[in-house]
C-alpha positions in Angstrom: 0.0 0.0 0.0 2.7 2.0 0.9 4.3 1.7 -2.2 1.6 2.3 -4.1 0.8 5.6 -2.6 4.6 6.8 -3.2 4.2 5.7 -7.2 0.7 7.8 -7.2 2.4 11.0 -5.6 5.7 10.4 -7.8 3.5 10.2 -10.9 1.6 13.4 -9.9 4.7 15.3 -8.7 6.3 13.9 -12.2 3.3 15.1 -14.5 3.3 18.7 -12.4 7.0 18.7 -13.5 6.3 18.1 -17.2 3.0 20.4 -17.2 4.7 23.7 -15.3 8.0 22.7 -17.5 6.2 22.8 -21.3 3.2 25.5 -20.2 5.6 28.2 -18.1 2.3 27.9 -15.8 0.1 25.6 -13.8 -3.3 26.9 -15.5 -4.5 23.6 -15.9 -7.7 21.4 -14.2 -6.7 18.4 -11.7 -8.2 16.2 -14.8 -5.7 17.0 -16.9 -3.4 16.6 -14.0 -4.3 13.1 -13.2 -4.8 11.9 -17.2 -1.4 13.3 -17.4 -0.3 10.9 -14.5 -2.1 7.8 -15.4 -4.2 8.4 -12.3 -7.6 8.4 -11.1 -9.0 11.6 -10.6 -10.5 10.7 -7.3 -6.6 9.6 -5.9 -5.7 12.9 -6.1 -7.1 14.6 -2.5 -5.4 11.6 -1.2 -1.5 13.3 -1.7 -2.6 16.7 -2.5 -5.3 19.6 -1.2 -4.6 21.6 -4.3 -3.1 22.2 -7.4 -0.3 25.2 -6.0 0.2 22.5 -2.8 1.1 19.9 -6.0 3.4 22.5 -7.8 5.1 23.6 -4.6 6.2 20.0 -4.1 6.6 19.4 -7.8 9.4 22.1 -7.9 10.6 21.7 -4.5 11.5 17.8 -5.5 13.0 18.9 -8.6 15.2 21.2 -7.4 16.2 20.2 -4.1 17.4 16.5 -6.4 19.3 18.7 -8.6 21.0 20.7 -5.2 21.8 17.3 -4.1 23.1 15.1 -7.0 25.5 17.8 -7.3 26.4 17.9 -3.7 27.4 14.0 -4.1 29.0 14.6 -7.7 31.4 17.7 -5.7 31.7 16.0 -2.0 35.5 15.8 -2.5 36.0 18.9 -3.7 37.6 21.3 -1.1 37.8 24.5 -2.6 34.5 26.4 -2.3 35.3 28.3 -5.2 35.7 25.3 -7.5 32.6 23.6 -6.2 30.3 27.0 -6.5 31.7 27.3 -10.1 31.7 23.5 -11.3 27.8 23.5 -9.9 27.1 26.6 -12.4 28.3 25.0 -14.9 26.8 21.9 -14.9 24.0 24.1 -14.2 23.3 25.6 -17.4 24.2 22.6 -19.5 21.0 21.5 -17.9 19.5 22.8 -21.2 20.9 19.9 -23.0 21.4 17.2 -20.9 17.9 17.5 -18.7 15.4 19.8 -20.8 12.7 19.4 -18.0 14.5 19.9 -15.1 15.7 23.1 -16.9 12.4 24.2 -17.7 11.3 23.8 -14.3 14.2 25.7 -13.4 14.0 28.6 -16.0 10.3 29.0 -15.1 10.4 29.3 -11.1 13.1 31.8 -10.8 12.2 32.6 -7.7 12.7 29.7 -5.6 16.6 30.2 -6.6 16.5 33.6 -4.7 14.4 32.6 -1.7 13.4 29.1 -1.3 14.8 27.0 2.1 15.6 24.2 -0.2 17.1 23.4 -3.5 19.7 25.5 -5.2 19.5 28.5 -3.1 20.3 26.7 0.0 23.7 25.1 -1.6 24.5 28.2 -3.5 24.2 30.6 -0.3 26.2 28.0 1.7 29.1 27.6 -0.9 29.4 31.6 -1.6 29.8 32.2 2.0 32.1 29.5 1.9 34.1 31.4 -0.8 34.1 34.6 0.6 35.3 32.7 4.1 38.3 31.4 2.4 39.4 34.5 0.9 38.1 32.8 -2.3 35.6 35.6 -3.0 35.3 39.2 -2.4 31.4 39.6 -1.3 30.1 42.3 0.3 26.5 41.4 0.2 25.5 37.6 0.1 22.0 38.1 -0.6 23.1 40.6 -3.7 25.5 37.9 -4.6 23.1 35.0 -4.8 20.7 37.2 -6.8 23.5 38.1 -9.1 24.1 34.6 -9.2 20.4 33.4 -10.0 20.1 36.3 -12.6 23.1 35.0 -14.4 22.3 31.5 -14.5 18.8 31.9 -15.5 19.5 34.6 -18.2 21.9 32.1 -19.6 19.6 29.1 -19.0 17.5 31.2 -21.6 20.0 31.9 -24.0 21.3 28.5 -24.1 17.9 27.3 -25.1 17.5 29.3 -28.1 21.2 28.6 -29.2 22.6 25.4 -30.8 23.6 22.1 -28.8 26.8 22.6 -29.4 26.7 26.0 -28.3 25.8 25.2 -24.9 28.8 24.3 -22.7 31.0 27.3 -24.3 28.2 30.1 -23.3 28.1 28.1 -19.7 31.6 28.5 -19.4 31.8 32.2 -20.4 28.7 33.0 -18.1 30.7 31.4 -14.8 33.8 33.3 -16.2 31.9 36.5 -15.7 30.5 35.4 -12.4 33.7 34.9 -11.0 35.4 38.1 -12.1 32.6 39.9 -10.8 33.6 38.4 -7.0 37.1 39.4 -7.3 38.7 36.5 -8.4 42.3 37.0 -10.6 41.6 36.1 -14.2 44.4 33.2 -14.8 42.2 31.5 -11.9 38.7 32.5 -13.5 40.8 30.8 -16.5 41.7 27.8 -14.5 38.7 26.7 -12.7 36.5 27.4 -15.7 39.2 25.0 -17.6 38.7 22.1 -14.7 37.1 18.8 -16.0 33.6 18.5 -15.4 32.6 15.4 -13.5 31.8 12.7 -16.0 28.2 11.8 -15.6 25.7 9.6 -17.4 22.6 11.2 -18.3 20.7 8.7 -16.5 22.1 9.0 -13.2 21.1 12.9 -13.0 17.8 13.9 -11.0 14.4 13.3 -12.7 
């Protein structure tokens, strides 16, 4: 039973995703909701009160399994600086490799600014970490992380009009700018950016 129930709400939290993702918005009834879950209409009460409770959780899953496959991919990375900038970049490529998850991303802004979960969380956490180390020169975090937000977004957007093979070069020149704009020296702006990305199949990133 059990089991059962966690497939129903994973199915509506997954169609939310895919709805909110493709639409921009949630304007849609809980029958097209269910339909596109494979549900019953009548299961939905059972895991939801309302549609906004259902899109809350629908973005809060996605982005708080995004904040945390990339805290496992960068676990045994020291440098705060390296982690904040190798999470931007895999960031934006998010356009390519998980169109969804991107979408979701590109379309609720604001949770990057002010949510206590997801990306904002880590992203607060590692520029403090940054600017504790002497990594960063930050003189307002909350400015910061919407500088931050702003950037990655704006590029989100721009990478999804450009060309596939476009993407990971106008990632990489967006976290060049975002470093130089905390303080960092440009031959290590150069180097970070030049780092290896984790190698990572598609499959194993966050739904």
């Amino acid at each position: 039973m059990e089991r059962r129930k966690l497939r129903t709400r994973t199915a509506l939290i997954e169609a939310a995703q895919e709805i909110y993702a493709e639409r921009g918005d949630f304007d849609v009834s809980i029958q097209q909701i269910t339909e596109a879950a494979d549900v019953g209409f009548g299961t939905f009460y059972n895991h939801f009160p309302s549609k906004s409770e259902l899109l809350d959780a629908a973005i809060a899953q996605a982005l708080e399994a995004h904040a945390a496959w990339l805290e496992e991919l960068l676990a045994d990375v020291d440098d705060a600086a390296v982690v904040f900038a190798t999470s931007m970049r895999l960031t934006v490529r998010l356009v390519r490799t998980r169109p969804r998850l991107a979408k979701v991303m590109m379309n609720s802004r604001g949770a990057l600014l002010t949510a206590p979960f997801g990306h904002a969380v880590h992203a607060r956490r590692d520029l403090e970490a940054a600017e504790a180390a002497g990594r960063f020169v930050i003189e307002n975090v909350d400015v910061a992380l919407a500088c931050t937000a702003g950037c990655l977004i704006a590029t989100m957007h721009v990478c999804a009009d450009a060309a596939p093979d476009a993407v990971d070069a106008l990632a990489d020149q967006a976290v060049r700018s975002v470093l130089r704009m905390f303080g960092m020296p440009e031959a290590e702006v150069v180097r970070i950016v030049a780092l290896p990305l984790p190698s990572v199949e598609p499959s194993a990133e966050p739904a």
